[in-house]
PyMOL Python script that loads the backbone (N, CA, C, O; Angstrom):
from pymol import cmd

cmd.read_pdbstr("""\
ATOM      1  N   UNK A   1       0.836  -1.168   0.000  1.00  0.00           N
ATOM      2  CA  UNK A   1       0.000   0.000   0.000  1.00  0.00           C
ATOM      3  C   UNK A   1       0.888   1.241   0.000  1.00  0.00           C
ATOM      4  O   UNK A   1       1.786   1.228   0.843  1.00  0.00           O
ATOM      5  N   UNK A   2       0.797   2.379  -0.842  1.00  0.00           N
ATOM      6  CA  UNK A   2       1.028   3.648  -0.927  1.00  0.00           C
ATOM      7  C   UNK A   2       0.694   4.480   0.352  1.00  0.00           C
ATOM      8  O   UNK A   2      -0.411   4.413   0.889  1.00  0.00           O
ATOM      9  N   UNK A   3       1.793   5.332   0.847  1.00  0.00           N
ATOM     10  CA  UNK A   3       1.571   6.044   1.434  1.00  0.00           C
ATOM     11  C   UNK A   3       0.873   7.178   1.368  1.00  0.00           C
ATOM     12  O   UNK A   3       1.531   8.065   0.823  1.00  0.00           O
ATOM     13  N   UNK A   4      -0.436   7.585   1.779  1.00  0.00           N
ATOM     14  CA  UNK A   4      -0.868   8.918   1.396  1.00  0.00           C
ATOM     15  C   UNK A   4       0.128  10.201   1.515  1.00  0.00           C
ATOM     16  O   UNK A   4       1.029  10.248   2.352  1.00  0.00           O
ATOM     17  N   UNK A   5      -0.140  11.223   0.586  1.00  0.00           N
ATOM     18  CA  UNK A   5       0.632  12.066   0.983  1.00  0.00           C
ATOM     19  C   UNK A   5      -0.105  13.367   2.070  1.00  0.00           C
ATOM     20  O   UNK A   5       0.351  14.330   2.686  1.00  0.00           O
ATOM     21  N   UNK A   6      -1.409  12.784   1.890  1.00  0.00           N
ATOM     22  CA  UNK A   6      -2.254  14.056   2.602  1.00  0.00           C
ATOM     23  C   UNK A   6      -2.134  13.803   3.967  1.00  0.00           C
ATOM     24  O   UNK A   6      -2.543  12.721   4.388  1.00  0.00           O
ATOM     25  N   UNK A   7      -1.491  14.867   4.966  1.00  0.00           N
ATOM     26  CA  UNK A   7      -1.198  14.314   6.677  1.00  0.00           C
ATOM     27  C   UNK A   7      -2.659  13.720   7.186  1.00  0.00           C
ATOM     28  O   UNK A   7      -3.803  14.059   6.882  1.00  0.00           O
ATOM     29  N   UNK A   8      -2.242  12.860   7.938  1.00  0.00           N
ATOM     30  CA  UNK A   8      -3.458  12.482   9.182  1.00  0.00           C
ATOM     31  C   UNK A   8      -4.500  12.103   8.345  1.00  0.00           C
ATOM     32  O   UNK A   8      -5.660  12.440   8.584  1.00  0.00           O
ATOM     33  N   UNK A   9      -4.074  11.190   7.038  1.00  0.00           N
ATOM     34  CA  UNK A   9      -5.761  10.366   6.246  1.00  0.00           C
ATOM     35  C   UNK A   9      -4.831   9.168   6.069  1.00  0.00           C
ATOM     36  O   UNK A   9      -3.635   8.889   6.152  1.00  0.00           O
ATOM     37  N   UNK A  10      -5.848   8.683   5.821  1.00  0.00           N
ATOM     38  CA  UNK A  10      -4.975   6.418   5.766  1.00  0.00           C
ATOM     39  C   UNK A  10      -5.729   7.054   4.097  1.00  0.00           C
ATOM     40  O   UNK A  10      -6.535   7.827   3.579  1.00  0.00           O
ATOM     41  N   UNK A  11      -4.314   5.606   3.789  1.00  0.00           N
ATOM     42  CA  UNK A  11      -4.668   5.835   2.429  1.00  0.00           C
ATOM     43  C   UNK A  11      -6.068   4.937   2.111  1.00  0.00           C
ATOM     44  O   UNK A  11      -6.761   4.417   2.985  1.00  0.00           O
ATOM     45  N   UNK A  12      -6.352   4.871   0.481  1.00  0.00           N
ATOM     46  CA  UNK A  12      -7.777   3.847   1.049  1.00  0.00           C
ATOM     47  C   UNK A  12      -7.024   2.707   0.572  1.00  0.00           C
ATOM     48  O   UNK A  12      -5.975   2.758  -0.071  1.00  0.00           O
ATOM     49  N   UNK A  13      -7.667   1.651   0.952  1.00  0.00           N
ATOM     50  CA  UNK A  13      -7.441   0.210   1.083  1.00  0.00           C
ATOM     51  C   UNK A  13      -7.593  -0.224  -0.449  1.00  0.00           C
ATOM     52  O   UNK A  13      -7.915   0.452  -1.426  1.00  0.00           O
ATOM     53  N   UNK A  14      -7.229  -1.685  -0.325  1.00  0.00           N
ATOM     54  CA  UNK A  14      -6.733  -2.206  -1.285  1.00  0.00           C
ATOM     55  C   UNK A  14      -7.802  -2.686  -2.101  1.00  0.00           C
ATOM     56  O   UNK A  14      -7.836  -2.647  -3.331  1.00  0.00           O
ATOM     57  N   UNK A  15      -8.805  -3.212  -1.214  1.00  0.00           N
ATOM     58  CA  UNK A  15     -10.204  -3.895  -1.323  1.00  0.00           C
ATOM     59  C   UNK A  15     -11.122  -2.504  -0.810  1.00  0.00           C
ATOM     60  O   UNK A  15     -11.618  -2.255   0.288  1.00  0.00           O
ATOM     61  N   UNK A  16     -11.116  -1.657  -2.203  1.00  0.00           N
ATOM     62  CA  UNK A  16     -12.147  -0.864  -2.266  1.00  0.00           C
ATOM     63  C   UNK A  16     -13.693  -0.932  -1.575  1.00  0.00           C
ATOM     64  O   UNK A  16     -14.545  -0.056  -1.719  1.00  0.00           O
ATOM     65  N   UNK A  17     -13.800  -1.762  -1.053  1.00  0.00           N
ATOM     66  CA  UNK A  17     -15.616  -1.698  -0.889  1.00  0.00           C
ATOM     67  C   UNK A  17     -15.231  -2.111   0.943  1.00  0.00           C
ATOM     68  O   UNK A  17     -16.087  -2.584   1.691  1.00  0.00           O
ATOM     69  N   UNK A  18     -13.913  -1.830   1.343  1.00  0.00           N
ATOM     70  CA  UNK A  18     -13.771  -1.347   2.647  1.00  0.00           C
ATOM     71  C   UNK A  18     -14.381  -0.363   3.086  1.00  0.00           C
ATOM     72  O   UNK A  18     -14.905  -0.366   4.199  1.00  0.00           O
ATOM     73  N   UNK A  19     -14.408   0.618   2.296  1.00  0.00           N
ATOM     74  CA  UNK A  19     -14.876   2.407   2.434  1.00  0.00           C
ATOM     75  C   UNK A  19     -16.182   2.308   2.520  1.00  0.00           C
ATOM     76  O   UNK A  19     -16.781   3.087   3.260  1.00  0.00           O
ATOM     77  N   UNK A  20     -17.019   1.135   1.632  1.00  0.00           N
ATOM     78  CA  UNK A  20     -18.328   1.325   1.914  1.00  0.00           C
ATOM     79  C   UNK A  20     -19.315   1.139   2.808  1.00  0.00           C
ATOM     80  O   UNK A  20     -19.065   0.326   3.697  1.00  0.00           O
ATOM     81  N   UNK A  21     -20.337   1.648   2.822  1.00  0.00           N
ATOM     82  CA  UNK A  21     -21.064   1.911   4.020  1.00  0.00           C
ATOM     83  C   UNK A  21     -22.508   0.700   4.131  1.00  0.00           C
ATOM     84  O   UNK A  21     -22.916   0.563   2.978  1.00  0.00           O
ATOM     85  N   UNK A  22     -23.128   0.065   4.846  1.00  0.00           N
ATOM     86  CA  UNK A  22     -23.942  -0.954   4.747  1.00  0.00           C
ATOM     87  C   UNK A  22     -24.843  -0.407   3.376  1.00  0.00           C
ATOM     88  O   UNK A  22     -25.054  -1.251   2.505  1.00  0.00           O
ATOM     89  N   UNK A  23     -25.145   0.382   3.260  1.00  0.00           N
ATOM     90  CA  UNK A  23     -26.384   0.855   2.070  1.00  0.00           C
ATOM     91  C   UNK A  23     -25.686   0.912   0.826  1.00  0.00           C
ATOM     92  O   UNK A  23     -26.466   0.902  -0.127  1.00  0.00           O
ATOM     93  N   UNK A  24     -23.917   0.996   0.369  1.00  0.00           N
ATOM     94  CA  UNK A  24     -23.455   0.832  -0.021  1.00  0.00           C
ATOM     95  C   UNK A  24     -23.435  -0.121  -1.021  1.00  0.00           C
ATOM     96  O   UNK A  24     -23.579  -0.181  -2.242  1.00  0.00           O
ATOM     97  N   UNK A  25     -23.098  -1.187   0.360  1.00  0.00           N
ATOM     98  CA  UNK A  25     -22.544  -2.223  -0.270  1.00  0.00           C
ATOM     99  C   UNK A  25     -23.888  -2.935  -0.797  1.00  0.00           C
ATOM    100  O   UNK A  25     -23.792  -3.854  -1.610  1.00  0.00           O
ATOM    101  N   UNK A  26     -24.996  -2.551  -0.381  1.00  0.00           N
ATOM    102  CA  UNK A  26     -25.841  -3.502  -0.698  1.00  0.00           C
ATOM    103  C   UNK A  26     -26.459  -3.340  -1.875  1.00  0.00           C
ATOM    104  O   UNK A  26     -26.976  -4.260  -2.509  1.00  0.00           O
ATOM    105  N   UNK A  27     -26.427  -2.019  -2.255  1.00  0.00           N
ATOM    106  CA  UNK A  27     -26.715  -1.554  -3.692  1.00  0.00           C
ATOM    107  C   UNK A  27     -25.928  -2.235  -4.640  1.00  0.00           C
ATOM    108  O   UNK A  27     -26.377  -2.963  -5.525  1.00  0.00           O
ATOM    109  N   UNK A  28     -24.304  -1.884  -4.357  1.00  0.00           N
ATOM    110  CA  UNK A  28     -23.594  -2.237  -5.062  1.00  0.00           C
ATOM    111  C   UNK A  28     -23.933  -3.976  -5.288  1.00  0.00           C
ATOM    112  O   UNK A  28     -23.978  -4.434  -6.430  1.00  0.00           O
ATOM    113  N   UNK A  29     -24.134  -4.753  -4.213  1.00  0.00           N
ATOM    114  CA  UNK A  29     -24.641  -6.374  -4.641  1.00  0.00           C
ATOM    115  C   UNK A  29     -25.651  -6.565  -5.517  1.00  0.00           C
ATOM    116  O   UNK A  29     -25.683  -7.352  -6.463  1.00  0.00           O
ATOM    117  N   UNK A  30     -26.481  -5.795  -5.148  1.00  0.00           N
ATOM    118  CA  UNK A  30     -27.731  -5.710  -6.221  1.00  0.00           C
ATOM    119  C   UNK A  30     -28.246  -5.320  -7.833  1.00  0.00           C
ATOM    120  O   UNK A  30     -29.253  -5.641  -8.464  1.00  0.00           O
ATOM    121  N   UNK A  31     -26.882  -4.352  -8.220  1.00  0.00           N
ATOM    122  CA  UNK A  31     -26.397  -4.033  -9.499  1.00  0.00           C
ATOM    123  C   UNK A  31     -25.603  -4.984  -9.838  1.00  0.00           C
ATOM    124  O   UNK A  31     -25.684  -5.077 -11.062  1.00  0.00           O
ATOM    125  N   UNK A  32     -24.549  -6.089  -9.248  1.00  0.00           N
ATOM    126  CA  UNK A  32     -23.410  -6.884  -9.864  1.00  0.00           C
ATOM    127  C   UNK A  32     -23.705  -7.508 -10.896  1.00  0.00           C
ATOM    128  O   UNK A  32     -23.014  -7.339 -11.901  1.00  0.00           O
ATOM    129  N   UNK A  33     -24.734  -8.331 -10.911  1.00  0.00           N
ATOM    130  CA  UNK A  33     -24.814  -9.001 -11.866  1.00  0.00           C
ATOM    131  C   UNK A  33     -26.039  -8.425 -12.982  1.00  0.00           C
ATOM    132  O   UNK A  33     -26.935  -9.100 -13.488  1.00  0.00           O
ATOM    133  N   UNK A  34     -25.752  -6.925 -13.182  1.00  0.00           N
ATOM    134  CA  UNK A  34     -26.455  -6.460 -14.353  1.00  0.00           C
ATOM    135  C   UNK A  34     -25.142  -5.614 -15.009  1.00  0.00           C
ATOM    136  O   UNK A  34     -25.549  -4.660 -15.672  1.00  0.00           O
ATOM    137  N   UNK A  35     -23.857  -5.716 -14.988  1.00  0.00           N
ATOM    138  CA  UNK A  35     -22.887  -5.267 -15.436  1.00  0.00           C
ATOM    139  C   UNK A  35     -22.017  -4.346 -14.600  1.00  0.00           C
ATOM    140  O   UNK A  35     -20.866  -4.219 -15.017  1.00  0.00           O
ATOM    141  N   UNK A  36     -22.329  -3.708 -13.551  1.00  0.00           N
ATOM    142  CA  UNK A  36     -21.875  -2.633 -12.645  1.00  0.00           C
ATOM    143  C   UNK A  36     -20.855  -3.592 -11.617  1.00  0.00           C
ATOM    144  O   UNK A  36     -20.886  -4.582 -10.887  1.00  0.00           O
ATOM    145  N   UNK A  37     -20.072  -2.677 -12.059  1.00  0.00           N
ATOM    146  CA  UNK A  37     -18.701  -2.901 -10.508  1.00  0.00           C
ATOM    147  C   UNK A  37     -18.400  -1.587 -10.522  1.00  0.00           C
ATOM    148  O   UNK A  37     -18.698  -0.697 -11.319  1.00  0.00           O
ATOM    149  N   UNK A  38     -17.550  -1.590  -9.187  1.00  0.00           N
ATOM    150  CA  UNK A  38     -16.787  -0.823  -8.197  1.00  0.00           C
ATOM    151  C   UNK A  38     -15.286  -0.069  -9.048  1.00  0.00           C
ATOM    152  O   UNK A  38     -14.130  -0.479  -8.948  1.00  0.00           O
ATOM    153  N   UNK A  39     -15.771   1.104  -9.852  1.00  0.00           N
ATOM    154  CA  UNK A  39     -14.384   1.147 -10.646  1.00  0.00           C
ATOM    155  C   UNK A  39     -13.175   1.391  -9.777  1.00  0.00           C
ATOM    156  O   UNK A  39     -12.146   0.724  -9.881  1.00  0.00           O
ATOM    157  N   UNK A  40     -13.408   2.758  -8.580  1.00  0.00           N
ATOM    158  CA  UNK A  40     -12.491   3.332  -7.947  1.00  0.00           C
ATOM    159  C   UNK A  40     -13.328   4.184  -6.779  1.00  0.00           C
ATOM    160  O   UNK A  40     -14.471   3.842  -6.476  1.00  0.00           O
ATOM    161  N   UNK A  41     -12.720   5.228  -6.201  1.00  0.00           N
ATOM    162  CA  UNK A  41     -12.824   5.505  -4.675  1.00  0.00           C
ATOM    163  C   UNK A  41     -12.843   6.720  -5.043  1.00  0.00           C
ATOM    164  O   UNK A  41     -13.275   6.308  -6.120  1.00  0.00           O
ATOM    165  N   UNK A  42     -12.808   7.459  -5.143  1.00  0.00           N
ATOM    166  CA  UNK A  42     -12.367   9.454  -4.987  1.00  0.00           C
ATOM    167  C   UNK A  42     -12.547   9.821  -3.884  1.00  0.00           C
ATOM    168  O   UNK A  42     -13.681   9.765  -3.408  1.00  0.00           O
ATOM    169  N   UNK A  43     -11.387  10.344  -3.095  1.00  0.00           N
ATOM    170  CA  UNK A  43     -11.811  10.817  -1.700  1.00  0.00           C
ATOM    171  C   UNK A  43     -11.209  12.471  -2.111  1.00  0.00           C
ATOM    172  O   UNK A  43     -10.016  12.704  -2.304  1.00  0.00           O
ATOM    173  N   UNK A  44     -12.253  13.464  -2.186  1.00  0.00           N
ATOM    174  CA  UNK A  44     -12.334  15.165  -2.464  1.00  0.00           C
ATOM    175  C   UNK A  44     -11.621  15.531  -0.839  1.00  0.00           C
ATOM    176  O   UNK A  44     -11.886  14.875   0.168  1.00  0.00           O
ATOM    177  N   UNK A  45     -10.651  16.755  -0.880  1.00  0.00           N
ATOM    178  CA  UNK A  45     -10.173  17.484   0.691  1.00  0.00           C
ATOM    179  C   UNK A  45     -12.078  17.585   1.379  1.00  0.00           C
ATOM    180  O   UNK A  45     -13.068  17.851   0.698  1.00  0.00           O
ATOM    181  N   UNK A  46     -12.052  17.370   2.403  1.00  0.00           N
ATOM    182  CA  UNK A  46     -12.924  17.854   3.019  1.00  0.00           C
ATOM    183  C   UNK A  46     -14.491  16.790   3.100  1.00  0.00           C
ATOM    184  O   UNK A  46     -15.454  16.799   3.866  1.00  0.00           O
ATOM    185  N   UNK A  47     -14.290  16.333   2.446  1.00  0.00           N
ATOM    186  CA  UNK A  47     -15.764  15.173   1.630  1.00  0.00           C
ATOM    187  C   UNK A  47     -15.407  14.076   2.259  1.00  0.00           C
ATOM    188  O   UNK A  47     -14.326  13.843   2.801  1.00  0.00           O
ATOM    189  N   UNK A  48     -16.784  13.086   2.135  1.00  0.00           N
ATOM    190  CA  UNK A  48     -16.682  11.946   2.067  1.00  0.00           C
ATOM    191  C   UNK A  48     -15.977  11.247   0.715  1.00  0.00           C
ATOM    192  O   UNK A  48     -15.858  11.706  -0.421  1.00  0.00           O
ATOM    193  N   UNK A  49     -15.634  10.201   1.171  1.00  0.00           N
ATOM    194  CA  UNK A  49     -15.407   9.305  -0.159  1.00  0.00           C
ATOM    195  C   UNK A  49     -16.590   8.727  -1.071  1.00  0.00           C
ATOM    196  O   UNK A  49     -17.643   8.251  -0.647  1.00  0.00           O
ATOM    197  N   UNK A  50     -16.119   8.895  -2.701  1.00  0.00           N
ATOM    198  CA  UNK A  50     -17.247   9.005  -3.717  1.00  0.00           C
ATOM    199  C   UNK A  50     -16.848   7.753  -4.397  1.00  0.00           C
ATOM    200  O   UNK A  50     -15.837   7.647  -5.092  1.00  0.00           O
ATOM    201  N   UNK A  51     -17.551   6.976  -4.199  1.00  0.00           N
ATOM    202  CA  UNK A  51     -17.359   5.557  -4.895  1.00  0.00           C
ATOM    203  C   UNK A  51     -18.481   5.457  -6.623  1.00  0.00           C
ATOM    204  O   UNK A  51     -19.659   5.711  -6.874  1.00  0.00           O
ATOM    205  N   UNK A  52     -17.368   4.983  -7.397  1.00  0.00           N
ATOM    206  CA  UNK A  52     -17.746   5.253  -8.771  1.00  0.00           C
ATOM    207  C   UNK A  52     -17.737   4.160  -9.053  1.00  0.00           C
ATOM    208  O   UNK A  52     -16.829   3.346  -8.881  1.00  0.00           O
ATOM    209  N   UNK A  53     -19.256   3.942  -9.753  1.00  0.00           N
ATOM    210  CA  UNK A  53     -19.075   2.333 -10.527  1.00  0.00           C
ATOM    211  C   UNK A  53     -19.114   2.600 -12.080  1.00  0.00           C
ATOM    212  O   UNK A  53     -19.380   3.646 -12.672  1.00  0.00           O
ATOM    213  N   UNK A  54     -18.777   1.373 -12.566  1.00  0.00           N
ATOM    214  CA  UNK A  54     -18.935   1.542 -14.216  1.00  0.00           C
ATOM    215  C   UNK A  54     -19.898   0.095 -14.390  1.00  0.00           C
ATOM    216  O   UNK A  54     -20.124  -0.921 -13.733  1.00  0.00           O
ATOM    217  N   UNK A  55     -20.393   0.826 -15.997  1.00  0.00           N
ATOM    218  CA  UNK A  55     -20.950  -0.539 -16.329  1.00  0.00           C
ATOM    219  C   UNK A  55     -20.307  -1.000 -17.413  1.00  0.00           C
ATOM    220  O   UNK A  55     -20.077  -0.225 -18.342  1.00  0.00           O
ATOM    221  N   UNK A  56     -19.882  -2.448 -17.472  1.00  0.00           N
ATOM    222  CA  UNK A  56     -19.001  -2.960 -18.681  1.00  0.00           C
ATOM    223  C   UNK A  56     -19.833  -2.742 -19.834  1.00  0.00           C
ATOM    224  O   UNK A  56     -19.333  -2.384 -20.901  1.00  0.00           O
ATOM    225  N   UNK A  57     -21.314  -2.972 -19.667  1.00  0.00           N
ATOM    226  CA  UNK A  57     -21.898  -3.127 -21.404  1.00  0.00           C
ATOM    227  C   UNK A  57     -21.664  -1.606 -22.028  1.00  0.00           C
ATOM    228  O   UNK A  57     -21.140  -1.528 -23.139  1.00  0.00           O
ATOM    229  N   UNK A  58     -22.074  -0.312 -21.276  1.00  0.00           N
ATOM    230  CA  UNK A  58     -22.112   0.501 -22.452  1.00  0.00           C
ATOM    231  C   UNK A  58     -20.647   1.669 -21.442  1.00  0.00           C
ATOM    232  O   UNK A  58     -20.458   2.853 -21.721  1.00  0.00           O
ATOM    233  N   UNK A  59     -20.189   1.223 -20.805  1.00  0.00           N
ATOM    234  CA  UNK A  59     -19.689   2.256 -19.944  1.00  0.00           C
ATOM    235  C   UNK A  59     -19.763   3.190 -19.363  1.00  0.00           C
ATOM    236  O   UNK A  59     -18.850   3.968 -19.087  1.00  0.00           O
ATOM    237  N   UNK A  60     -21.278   3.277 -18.987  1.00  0.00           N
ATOM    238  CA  UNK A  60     -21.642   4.500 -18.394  1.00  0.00           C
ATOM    239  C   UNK A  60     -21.221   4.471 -16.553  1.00  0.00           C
ATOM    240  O   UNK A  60     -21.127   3.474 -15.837  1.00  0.00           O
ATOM    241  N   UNK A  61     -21.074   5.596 -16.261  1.00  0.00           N
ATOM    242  CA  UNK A  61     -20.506   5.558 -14.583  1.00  0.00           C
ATOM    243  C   UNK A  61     -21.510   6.471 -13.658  1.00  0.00           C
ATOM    244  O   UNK A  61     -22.142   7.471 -14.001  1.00  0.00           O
ATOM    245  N   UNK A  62     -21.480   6.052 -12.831  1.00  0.00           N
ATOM    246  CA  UNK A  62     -22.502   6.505 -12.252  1.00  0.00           C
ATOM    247  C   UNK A  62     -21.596   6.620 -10.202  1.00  0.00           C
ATOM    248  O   UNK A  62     -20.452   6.323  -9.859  1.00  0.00           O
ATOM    249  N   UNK A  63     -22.301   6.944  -9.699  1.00  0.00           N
ATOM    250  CA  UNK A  63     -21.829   7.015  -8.125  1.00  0.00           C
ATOM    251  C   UNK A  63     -23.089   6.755  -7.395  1.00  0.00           C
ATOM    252  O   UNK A  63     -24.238   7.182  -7.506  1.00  0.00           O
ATOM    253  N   UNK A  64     -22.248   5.560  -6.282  1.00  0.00           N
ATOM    254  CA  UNK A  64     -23.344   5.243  -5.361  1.00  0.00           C
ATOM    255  C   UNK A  64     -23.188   6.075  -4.324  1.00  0.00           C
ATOM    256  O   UNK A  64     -22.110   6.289  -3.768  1.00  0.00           O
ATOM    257  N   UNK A  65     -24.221   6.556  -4.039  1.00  0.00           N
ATOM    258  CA  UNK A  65     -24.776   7.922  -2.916  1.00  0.00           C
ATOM    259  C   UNK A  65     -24.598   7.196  -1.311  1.00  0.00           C
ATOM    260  O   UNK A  65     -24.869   6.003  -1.172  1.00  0.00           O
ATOM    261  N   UNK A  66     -24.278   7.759  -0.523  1.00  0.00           N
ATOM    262  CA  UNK A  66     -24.169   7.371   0.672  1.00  0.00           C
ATOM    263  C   UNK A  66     -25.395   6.391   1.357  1.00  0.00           C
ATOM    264  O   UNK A  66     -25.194   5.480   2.160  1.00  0.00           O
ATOM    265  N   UNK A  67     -26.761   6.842   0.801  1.00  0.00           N
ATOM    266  CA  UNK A  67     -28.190   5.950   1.031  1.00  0.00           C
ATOM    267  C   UNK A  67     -28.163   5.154   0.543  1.00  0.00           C
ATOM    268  O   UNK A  67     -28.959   4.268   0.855  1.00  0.00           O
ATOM    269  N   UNK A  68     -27.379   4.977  -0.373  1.00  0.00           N
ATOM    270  CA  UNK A  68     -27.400   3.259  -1.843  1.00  0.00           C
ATOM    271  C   UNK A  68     -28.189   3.463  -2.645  1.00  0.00           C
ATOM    272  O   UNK A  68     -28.613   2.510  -3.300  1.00  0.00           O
ATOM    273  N   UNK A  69     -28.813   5.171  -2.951  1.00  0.00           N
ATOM    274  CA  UNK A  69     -29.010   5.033  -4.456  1.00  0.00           C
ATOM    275  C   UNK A  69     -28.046   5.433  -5.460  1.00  0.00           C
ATOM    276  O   UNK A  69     -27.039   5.975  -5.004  1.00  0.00           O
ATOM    277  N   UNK A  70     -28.114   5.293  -6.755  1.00  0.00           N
ATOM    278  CA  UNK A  70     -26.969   5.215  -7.811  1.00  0.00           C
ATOM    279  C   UNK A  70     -27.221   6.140  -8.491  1.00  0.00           C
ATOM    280  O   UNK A  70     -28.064   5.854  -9.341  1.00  0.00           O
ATOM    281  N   UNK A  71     -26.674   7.758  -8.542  1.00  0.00           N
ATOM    282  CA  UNK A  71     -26.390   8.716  -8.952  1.00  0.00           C
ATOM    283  C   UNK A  71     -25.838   8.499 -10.662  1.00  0.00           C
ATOM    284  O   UNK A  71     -24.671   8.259 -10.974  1.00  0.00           O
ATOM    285  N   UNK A  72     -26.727   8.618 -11.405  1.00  0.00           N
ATOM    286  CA  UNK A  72     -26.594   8.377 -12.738  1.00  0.00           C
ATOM    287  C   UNK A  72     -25.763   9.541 -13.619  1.00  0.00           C
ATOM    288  O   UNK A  72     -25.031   9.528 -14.608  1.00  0.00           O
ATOM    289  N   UNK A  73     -26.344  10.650 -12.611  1.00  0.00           N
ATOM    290  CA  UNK A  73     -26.017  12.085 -13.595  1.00  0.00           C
ATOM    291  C   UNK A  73     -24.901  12.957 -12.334  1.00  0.00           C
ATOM    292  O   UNK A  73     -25.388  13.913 -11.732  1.00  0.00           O
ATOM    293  N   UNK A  74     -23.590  12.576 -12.066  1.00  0.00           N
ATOM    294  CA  UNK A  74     -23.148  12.551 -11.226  1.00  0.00           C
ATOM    295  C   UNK A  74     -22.336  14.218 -10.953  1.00  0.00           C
ATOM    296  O   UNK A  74     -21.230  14.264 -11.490  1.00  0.00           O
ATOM    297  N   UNK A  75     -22.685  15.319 -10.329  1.00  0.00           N
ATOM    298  CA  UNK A  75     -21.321  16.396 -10.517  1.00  0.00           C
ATOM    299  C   UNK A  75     -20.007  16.124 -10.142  1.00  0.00           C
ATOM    300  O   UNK A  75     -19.439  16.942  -9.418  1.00  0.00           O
ATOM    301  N   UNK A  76     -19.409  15.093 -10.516  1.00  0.00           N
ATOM    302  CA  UNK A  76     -18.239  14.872 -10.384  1.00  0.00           C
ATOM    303  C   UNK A  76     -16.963  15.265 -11.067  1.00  0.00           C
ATOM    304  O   UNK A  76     -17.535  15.362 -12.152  1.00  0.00           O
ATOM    305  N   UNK A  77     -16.136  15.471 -11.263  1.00  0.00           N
ATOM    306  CA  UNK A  77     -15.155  15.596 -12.465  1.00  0.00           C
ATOM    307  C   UNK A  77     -14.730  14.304 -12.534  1.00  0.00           C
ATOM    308  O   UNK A  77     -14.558  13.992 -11.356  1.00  0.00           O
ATOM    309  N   UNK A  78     -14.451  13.341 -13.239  1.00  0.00           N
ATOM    310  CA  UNK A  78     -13.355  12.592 -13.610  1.00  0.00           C
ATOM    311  C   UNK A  78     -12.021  12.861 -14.628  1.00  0.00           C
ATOM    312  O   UNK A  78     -12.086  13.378 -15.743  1.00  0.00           O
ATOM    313  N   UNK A  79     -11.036  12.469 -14.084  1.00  0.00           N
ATOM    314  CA  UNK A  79     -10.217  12.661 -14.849  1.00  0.00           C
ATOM    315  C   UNK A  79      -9.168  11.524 -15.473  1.00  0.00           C
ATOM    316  O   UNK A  79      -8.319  11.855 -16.300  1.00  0.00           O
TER     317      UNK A  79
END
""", "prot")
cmd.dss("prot")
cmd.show_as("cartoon", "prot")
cmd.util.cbc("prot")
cmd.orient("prot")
């Protein structure tokens, strides 16, 4: 594991769906087998961490919301 460089934050874990929260994860189980996984983590200064899924068939990404619904139209930047 990489050391964060930001003082006083753990970096995130290796097994991404550590970060997630029970409503989370359960969304995320419930999309798996319609193409959606867990692409990556974004943790913003100041924010919670923004967990981004993709879908393999058409690649659209979306973010699961802290309640476990799936933010389709997301204000996020990706880069």
């Amino acid at each position: 594991m990489v050391r964060e460089r930001r003082a006083g934050v753990l970096p995130i874990p290796d097994d991404l769906k550590e970060v997630l929260n029970d409503a989370q994860l359960q969304a995320l189980q419930a999309i798996d087998g319609m193409g959606w996984e867990l692409q990556f983590v974004r943790r913003p200064l100041f924010q919670g961490v923004v967990p981004v899924i993709v879908n393999s068939e058409d690649n659209s990404r979306g973010i699961l919301e802290e309640n476990g619904e799936i933010n389709m139209l997301p204000n996020t930047a990706v880069r």
